[in-house]
N, C-alpha and C positions, 0 to 999 in steps of 0.2 A: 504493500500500500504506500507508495515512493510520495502519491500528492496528497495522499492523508498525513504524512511526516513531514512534508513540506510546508504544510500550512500551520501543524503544529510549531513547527521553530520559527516560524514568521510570528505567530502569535506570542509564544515565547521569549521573542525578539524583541516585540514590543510591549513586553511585559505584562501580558494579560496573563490569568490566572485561569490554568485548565482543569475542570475535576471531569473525574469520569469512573463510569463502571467499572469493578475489577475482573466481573465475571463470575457466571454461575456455572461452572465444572465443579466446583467444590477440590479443588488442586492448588498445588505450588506449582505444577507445571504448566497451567495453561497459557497460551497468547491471545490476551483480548486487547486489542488497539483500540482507541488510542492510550489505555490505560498505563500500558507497559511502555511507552515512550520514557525516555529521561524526560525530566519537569512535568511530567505531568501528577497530577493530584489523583491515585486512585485508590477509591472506596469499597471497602471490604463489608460485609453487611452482619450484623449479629442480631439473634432470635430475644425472645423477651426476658431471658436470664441473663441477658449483657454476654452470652458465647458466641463465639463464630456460628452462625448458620451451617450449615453441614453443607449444603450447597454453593457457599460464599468458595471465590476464588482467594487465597491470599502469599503471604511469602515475601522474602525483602521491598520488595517494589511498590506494596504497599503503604499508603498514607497514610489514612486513617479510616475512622468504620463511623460506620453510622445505621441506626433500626430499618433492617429490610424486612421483617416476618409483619403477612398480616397486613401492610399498611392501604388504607382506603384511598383508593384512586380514579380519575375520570375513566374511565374506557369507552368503549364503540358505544353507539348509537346513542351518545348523551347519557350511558347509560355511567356508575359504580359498582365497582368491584372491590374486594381484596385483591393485592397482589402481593409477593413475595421475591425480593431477588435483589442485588448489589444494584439495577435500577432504581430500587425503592429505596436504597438507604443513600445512593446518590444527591438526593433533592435537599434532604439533611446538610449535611455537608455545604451544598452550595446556599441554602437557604443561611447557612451560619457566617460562612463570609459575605453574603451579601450584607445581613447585620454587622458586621465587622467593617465592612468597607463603606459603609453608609457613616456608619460615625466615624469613621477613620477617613476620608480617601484619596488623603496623601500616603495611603502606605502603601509598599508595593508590594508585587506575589509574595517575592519572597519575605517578606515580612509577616505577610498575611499566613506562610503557611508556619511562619516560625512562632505564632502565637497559636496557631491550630496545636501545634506540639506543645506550647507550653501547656496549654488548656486543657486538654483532652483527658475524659476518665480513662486511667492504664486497665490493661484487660488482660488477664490472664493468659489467655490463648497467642501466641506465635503468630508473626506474619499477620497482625492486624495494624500494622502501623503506630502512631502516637497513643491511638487508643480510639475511644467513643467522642462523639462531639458532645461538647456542653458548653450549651450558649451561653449562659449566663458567666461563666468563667472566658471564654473565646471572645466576646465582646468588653468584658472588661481590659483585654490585654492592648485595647484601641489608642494609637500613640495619639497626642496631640498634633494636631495637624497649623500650620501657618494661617493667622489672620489672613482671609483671602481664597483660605483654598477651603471653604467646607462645603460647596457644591457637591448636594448627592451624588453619586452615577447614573449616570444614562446609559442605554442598551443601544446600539448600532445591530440590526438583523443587517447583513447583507447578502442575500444567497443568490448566486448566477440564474439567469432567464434558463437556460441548457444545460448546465452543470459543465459545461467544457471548461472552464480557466483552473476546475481543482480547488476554488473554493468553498470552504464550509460554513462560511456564517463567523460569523466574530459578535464578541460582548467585550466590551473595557470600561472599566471605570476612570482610564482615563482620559476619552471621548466628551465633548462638550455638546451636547446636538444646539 
């Protein structure tokens, strides 16, 4: 996947902050892209006892974790479901730093993910990263940011008419629309 890696280090580049699924193999061996890329943020999912899900991917390359079992979601026809899967524990995760980066958003990824780590409940199990998210700790770790710069973030969607240029859509916080 050469334009899905390329677009990742472009965004990287530009200091945007990537999370992504680790994958539901329930393995240390599997390759789920873009998760397994260097810099990116990937989330491993844990069940309602704070363990690894049995189906959660994990292993060094993991980030951190966040509740996949169970969690109530939109699906097809307007309709709600349960769903289960390092998908669901995903939105965690980014929902945490977008609170982080809302009061923060002079900080950058890598700040942002270095307060995900201080933050984070440690978890027993191997190969889940920093740990669980916890917001209330993950947002307090918010640097003060410079008179001048406390403009929220805004979202830039950008996705190609055809998909030919290889782009995926981009989010930054640090886009002004």
């Amino acid at each position: 996947p050469q334009a899905l890696l390329d677009a990742v280090n472009r965004a990287l580049a530009a200091d945007i902050l990537i999370v992504a699924a680790a994958g539901n193999d329930g393995t240390d061996q599997g390759y789920n892209y873009p998760a397994q890329f260097d810099g990116v943020f990937a989330v491993a999912a844990v069940d309602g006892q704070s363990s690894r899900a049995n189906y959660s991917n994990f292993g060094p390359w993991v980030a951190g974790s966040g509740p996949g079992n169970f969690i109530w979601a939109n699906y097809l026809n307007g309709n709600v479901a349960q769903l289960s899967g390092t998908s669901m524990a995903t939105p965690h995760i980014t929902a945490g730093f977008a609170l982080l980066l809302s009061k923060a958003p002079c900080m950058t990824a890598a700040e942002a993910k270095a307060a995900f780590a201080a933050s984070a409940t440690p978890l027993t199990d191997s190969g889940m990263g920093a740990g669980l998210v916890n917001f209330q700790t993950l947002v307090a770790q918010a640097k003060n940011c410079p008179a001048g710069d406390t403009t929220p973030p805004t979202v830039d969607h950008t996705l190609p008419g055809n998909g030919a240029s290889g782009e995926i859509g981009r989010a930054s916080c640090r886009e002004r629309v």
